[in-house]
PASE-626562 format. One record per residue: residue number from 0; x, y, z of N, C-alpha, C, O, CB in turn. Coordinates in steps of 0.05 Angstrom, whole numbers. Glycine has a CB too. Layout:
% PASE-626562
<pt i="NUM" n_X="X" n_Y="Y" n_Z="Z" ca_X="X" ca_Y="Y" ca_Z="Z" c_X="X" c_Y="Y" c_Z="Z" o_X="X" o_Y="Y" o_Z="Z" cb_X="X" cb_Y="Y" cb_Z="Z"/>
...
***
This chain:
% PASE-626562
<pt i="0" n_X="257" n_Y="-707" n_Z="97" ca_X="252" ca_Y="-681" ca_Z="108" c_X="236" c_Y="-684" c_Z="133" o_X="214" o_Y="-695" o_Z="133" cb_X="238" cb_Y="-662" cb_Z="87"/>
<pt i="1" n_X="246" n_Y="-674" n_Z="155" ca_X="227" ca_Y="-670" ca_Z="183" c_X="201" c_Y="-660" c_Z="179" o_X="191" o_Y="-650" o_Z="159" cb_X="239" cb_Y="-651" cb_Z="203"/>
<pt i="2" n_X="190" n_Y="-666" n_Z="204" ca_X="169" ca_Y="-641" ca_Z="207" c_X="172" c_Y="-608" c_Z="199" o_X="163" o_Y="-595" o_Z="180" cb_X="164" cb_Y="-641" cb_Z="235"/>
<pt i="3" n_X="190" n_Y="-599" n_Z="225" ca_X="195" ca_Y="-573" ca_Z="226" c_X="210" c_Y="-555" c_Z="190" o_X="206" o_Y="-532" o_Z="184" cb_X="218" cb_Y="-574" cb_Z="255"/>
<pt i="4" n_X="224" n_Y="-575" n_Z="175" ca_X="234" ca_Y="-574" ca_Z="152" c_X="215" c_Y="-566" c_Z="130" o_X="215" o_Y="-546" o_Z="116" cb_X="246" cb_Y="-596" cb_Z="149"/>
<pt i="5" n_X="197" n_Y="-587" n_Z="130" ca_X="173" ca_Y="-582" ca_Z="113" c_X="158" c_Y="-557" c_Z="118" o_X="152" o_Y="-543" o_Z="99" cb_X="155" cb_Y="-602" cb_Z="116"/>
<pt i="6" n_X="151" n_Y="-552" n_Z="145" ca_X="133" ca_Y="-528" ca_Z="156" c_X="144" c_Y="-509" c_Z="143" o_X="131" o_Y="-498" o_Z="126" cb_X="133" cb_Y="-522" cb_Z="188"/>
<pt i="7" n_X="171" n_Y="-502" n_Z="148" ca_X="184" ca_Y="-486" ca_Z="136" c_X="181" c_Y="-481" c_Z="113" o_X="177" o_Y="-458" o_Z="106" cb_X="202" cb_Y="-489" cb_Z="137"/>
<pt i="8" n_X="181" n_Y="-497" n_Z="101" ca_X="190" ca_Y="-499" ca_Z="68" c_X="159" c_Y="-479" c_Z="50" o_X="158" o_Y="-462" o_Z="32" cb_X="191" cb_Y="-546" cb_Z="56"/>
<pt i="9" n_X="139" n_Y="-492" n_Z="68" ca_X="121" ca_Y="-480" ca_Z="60" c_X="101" c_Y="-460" c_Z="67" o_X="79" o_Y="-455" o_Z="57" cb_X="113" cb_Y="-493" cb_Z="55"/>
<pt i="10" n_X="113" n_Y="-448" n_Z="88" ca_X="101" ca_Y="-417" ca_Z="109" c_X="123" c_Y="-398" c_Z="85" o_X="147" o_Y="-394" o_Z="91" cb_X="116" cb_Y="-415" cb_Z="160"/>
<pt i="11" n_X="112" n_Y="-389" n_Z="59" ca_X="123" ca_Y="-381" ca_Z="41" c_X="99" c_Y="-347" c_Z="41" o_X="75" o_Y="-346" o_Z="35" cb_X="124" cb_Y="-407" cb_Z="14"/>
<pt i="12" n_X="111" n_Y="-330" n_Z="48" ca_X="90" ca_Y="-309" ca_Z="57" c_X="95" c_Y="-281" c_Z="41" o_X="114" o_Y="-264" o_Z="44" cb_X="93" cb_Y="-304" cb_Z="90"/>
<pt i="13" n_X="77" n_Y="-281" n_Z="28" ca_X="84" ca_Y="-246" ca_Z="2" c_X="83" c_Y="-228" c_Z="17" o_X="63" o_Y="-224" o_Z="31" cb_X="60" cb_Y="-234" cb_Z="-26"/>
<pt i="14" n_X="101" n_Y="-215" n_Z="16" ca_X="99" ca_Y="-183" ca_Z="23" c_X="104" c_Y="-156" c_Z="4" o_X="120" o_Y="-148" o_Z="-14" cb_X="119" cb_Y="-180" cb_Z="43"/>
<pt i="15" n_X="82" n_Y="-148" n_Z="16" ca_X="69" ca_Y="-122" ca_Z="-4" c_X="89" c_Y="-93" c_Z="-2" o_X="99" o_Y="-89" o_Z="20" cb_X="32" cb_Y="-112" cb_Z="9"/>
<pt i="16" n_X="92" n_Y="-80" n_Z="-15" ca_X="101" ca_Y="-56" ca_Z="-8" c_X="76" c_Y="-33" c_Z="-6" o_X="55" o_Y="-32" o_Z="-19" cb_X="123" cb_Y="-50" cb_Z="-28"/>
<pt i="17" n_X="84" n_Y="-17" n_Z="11" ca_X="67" ca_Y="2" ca_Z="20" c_X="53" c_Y="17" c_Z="-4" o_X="30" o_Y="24" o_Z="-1" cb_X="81" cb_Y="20" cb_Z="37"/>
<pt i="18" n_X="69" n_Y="23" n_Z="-31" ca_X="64" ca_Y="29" ca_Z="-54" c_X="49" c_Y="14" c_Z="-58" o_X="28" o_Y="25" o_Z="-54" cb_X="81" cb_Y="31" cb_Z="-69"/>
<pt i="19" n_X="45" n_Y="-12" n_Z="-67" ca_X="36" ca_Y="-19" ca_Z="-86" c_X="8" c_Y="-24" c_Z="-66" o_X="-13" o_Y="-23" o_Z="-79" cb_X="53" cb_Y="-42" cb_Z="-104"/>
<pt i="20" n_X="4" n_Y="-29" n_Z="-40" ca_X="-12" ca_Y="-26" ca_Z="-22" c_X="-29" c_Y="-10" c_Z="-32" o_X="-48" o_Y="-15" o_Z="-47" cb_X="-4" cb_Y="-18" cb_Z="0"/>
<pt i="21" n_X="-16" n_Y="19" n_Z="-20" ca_X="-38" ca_Y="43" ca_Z="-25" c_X="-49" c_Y="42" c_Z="-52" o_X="-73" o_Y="47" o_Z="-51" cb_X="-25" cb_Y="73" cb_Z="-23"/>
<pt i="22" n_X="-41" n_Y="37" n_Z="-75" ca_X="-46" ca_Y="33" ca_Z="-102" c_X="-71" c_Y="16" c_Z="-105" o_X="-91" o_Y="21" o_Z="-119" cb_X="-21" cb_Y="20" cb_Z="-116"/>
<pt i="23" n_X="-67" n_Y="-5" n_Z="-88" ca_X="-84" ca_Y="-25" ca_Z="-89" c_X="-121" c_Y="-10" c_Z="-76" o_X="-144" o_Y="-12" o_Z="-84" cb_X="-66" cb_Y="-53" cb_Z="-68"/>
<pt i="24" n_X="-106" n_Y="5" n_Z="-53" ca_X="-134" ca_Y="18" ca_Z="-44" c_X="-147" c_Y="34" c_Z="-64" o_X="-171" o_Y="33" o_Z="-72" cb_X="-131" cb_Y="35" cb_Z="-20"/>
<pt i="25" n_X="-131" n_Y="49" n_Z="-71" ca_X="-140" ca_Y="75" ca_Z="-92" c_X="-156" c_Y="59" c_Z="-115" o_X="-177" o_Y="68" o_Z="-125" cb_X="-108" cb_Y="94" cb_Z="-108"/>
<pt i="26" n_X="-147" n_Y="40" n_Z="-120" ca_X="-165" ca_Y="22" ca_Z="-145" c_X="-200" c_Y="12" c_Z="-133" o_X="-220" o_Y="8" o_Z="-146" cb_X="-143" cb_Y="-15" cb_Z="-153"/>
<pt i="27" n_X="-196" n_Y="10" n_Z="-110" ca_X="-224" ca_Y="1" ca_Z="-99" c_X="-237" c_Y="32" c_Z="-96" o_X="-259" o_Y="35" o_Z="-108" cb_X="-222" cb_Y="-18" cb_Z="-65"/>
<pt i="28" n_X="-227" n_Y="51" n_Z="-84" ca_X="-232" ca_Y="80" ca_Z="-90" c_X="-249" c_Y="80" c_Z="-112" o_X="-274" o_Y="77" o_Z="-112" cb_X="-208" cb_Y="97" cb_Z="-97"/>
<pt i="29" n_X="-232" n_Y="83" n_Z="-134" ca_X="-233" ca_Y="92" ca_Z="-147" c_X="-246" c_Y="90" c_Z="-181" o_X="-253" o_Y="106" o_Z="-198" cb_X="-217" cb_Y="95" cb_Z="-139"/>
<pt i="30" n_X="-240" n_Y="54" n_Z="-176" ca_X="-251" ca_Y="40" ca_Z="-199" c_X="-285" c_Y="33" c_Z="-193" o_X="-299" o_Y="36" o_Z="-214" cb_X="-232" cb_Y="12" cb_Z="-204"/>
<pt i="31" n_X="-296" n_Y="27" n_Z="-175" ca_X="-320" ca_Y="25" ca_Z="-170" c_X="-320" c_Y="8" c_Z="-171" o_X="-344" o_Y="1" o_Z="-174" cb_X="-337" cb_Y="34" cb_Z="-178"/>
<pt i="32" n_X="-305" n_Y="-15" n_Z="-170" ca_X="-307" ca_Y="-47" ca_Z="-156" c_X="-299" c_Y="-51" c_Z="-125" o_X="-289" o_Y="-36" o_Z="-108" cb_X="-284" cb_Y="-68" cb_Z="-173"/>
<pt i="33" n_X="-309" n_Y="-79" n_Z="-123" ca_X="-308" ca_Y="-83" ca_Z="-97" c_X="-276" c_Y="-94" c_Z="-92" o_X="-257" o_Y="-102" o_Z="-106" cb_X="-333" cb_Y="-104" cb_Z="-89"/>
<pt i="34" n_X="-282" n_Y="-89" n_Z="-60" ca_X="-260" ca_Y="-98" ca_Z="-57" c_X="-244" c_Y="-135" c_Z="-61" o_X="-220" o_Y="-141" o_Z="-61" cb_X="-261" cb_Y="-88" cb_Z="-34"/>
<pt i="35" n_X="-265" n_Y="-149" n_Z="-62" ca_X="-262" ca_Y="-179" ca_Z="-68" c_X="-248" c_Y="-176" c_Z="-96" o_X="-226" o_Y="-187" o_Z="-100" cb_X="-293" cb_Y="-198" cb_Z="-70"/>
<pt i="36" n_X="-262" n_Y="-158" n_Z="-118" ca_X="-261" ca_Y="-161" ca_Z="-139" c_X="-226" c_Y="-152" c_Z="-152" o_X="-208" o_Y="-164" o_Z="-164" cb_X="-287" cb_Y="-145" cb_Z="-148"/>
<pt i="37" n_X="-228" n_Y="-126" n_Z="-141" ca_X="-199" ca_Y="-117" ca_Z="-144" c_X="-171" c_Y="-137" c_Z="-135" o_X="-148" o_Y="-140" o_Z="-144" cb_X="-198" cb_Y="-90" cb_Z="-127"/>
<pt i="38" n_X="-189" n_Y="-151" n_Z="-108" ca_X="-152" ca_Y="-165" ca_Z="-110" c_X="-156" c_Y="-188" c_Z="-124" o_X="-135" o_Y="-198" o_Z="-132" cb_X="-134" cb_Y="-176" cb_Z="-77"/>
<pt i="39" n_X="-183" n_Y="-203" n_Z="-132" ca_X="-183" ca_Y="-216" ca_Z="-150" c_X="-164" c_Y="-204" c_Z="-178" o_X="-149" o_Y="-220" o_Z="-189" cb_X="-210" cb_Y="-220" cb_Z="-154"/>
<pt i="40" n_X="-165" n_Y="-189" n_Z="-183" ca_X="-158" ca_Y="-177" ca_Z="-212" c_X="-126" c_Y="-174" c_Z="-208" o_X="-110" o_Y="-179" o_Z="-226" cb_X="-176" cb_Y="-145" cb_Z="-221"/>
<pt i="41" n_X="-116" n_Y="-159" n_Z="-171" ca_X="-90" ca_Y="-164" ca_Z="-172" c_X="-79" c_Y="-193" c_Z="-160" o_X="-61" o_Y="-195" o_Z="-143" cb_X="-78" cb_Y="-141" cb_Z="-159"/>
<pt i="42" n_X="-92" n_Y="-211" n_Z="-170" ca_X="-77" ca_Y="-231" ca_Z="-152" c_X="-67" c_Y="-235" c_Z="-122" o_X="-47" o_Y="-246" o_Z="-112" cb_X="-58" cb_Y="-231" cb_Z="-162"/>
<pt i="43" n_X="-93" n_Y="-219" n_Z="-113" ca_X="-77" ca_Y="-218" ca_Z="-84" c_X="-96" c_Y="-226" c_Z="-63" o_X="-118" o_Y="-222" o_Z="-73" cb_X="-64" cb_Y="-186" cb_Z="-77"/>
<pt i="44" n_X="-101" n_Y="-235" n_Z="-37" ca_X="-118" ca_Y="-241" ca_Z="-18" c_X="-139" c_Y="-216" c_Z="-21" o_X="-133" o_Y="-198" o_Z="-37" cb_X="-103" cb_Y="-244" cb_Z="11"/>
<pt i="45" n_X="-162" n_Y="-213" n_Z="-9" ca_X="-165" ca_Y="-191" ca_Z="-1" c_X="-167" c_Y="-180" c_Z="36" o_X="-176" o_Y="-159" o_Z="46" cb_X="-186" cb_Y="-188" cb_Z="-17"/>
<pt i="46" n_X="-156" n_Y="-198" n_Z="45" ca_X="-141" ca_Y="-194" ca_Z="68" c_X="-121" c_Y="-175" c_Z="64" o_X="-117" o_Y="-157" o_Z="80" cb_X="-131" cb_Y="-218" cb_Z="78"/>
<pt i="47" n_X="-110" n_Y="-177" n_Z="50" ca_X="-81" ca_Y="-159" ca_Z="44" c_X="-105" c_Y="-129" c_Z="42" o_X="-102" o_Y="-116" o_Z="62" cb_X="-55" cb_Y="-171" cb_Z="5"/>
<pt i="48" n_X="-120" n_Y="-120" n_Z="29" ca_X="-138" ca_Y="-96" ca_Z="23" c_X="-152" c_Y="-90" c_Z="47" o_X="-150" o_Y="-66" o_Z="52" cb_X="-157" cb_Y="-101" cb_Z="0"/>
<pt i="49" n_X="-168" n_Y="-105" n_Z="64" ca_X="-176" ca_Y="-89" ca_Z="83" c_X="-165" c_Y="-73" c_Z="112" o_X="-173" o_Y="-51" o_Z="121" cb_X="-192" cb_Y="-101" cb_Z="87"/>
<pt i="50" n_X="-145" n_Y="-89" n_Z="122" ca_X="-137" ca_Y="-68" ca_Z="139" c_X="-123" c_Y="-42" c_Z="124" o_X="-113" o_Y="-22" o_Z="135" cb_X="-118" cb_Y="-81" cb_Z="160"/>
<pt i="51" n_X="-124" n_Y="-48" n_Z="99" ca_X="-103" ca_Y="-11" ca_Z="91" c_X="-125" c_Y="3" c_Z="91" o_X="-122" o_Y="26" o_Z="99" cb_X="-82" cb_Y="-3" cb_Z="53"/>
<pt i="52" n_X="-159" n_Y="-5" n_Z="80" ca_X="-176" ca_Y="15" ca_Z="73" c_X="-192" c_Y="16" c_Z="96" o_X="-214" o_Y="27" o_Z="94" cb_X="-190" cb_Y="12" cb_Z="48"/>
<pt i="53" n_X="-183" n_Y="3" n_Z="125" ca_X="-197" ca_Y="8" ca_Z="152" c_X="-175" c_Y="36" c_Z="161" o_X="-183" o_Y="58" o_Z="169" cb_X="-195" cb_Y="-24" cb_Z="178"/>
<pt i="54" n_X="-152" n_Y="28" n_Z="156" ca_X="-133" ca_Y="43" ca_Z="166" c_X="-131" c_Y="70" c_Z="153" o_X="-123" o_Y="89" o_Z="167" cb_X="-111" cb_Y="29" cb_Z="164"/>
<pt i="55" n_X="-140" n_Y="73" n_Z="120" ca_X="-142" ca_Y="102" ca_Z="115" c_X="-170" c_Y="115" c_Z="122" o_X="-175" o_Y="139" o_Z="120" cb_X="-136" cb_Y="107" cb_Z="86"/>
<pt i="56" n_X="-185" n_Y="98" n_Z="129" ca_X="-215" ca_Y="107" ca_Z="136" c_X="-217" c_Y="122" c_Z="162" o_X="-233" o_Y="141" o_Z="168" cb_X="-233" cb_Y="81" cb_Z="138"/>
<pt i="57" n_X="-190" n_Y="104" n_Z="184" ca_X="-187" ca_Y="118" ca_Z="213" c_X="-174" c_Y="138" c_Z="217" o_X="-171" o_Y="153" o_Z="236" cb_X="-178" cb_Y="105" cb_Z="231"/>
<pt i="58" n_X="-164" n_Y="135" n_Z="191" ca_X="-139" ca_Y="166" ca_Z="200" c_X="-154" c_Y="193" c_Z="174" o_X="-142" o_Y="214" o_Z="169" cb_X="-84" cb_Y="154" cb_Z="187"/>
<pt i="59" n_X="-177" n_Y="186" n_Z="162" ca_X="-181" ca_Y="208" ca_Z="156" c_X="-205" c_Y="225" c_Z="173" o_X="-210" o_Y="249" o_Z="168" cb_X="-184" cb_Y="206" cb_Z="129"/>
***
């Protein structure tokens, strides 16, 4: 396997749906955990959590 082959192979990148997004904010809302903690619990970065709860913060 090449370089460029391998790179590939493993730039393997999750994508979220906007649902399960917003869902994800509403739990930091709403559960009274942090935000580290919640995507701990969903398995998820919490990179993926802060620009949605910058982004509902600017538009409200």
């Amino acid at each position: 396997m090449d370089k460029d082959a391998a790179r590939s192979a493993t730039k393997h990148r999750q994508e979220y749906t906007p649902d399960f997004k917003r869902e994800a904010v509403n739990l930091v809302e709403t559960s009274g955990k942090s935000v580290p903690q919640v995507a701990r619990d969903l398995s998820i970065s919490d990179c993926i959590l802060y620009p949605e709860i910058f982004e509902k913060q600017t538009l409200s």
